[in-house]
C-alpha positions as CSV (number, residue, x, y, z in Angstrom):
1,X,45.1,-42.1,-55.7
2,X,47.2,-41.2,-52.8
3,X,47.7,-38.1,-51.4
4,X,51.2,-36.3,-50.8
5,X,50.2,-36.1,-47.5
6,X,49.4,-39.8,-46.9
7,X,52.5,-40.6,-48.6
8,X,54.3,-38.4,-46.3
9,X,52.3,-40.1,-43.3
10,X,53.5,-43.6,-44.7
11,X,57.2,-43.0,-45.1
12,X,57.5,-41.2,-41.6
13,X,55.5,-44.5,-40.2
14,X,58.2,-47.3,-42.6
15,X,60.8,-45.0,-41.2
16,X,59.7,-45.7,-37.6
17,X,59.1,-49.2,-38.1
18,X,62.7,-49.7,-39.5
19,X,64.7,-47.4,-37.0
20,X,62.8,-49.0,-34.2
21,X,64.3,-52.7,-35.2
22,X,67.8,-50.8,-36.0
23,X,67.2,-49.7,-32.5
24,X,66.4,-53.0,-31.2
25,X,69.7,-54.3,-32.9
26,X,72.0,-51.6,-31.5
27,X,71.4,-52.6,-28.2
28,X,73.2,-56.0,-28.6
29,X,77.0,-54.1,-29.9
30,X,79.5,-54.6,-28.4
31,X,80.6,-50.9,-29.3
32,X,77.7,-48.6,-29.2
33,X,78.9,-45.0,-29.4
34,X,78.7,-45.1,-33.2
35,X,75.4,-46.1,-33.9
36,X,74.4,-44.2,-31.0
37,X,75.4,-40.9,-32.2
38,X,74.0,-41.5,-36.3
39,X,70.4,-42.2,-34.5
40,X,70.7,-39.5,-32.1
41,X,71.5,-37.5,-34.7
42,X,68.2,-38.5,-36.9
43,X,66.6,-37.5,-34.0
44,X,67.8,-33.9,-33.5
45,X,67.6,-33.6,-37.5
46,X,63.8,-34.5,-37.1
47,X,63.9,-31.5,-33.8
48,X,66.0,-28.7,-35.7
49,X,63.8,-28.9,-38.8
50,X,60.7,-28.3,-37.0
51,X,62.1,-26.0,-34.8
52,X,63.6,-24.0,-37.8
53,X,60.0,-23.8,-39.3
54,X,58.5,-23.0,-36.1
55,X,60.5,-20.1,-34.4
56,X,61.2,-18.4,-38.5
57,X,62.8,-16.0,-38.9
58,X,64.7,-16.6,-35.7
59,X,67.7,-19.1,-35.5
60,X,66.6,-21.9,-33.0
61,X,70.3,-22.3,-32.9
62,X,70.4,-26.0,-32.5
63,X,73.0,-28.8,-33.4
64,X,72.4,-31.2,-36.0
65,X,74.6,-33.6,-33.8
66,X,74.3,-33.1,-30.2
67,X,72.8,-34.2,-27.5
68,X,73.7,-37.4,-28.3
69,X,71.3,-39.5,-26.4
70,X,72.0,-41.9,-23.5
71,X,70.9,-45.6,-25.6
72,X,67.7,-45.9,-23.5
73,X,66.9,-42.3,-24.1
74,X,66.8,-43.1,-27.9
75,X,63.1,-44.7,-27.9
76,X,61.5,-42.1,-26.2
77,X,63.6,-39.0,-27.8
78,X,62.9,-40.5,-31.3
79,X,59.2,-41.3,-30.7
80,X,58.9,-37.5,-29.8
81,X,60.3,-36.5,-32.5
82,X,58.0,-38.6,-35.2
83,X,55.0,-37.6,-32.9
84,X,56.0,-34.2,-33.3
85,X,56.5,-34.2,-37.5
86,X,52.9,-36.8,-37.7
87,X,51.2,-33.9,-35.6
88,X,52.6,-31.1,-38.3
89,X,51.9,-32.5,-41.2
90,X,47.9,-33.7,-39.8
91,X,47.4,-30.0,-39.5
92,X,48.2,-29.3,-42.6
93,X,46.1,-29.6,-45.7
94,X,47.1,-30.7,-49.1
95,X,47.7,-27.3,-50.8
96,X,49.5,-26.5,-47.2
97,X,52.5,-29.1,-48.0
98,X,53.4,-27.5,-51.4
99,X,53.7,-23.8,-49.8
100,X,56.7,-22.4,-49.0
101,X,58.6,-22.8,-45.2
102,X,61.2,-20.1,-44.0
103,X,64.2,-20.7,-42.7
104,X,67.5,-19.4,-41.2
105,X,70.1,-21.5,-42.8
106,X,73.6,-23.0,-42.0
107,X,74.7,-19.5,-43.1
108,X,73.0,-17.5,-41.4
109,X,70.8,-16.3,-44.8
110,X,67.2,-16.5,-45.2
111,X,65.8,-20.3,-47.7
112,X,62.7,-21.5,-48.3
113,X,61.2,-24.7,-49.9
114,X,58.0,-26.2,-50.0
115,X,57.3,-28.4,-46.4
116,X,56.5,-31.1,-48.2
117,X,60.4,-31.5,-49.5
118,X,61.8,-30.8,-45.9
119,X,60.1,-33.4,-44.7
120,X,60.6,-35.9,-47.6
121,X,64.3,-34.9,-47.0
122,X,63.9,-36.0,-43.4
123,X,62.7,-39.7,-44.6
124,X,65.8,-40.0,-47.1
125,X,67.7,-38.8,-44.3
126,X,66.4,-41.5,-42.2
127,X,67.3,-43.6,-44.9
128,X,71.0,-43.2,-45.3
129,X,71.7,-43.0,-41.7
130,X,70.5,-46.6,-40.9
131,X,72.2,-47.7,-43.9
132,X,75.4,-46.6,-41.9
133,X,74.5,-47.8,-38.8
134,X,73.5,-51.2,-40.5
135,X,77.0,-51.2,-41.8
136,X,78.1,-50.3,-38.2
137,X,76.0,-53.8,-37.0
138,X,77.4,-55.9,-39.6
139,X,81.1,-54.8,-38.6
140,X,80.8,-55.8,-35.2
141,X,79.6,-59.1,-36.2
142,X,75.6,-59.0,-36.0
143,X,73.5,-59.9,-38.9
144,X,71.5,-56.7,-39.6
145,X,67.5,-57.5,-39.7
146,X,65.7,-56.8,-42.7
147,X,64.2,-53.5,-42.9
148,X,63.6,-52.7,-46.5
149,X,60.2,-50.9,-47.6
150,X,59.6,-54.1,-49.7
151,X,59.5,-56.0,-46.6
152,X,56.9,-54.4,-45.3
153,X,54.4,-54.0,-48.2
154,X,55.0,-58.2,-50.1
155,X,52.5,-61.1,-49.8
156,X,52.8,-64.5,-50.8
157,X,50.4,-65.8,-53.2
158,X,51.5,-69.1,-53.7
């Protein structure tokens, strides 16, 4: 049976996979401010959140949509991010992931959830936003790659 925490493990590695050929694609628009600033914003979604947790009950402050990278920055600014959120969760034990987190919300008030759901949140987030910037491709007159889940877990057996 898997564990919440290899499941956890597993989306934040699909997620990486898939971002990193969204990435790939963005590079060939014509118009890239757009797809820039949805994946730079993954990427400061991914810092704020662990910031948030870390510096509790202090506000870290931080915007949910700036900096917005320079294109070749993305790589490197994303793969810190992941690296950071893959170290976090290997420290952590089972029972650890189900505990409550603190943090200092939009509103300035005290929330909590368990880390496990902040950082499933983070994956689903990752999700939606390369929907959009799959849209963003398609607009512009690329093909968007494949980058279901299915993709990366089928065989064929015949």
């Amino acid at each position: 049976m898997m564990t919440m925490k290899q499941y956890l493990v597993d989306t934040f590695r699909f997620n990486d996979h898939a971002n990193r050929q969204v990435l790939a694609k963005m590079k060939e628009l014509p118009e890239k401010d757009e797809a820039v600033k949805f994946f730079s914003h993954l990427i400061n979604s991914q810092n704020k959140w662990i910031r948030r947790i870390a510096v509790y009950p202090k506000d870290p402050q931080m915007s949910w949509w700036d900096p917005v990278y320079p294109l070749d920055d993305l790589e490197g600014e994303w793969k810190k991010s992941l690296d950071a959120w893959l170290a976090l969760l290997a420290g952590k034990s089972e029972t650890e992931l189900f505990e409550d987190v603190k943090w200092v919300g939009f509103d300035g008030s005290n929330w909590t959830a368990p880390l496990k759901d902040i950082a499933l949140q983070l994956n689903y987030h990752s999700i939606h936003h390369r929907a959009q910037i799959q849209a963003i491709i398609r607009r512009q007159g690329l093909e968007p790659d494949f980058v279901d889940y299915i993709g990366t877990v089928y065989r064929k057996i015949g």
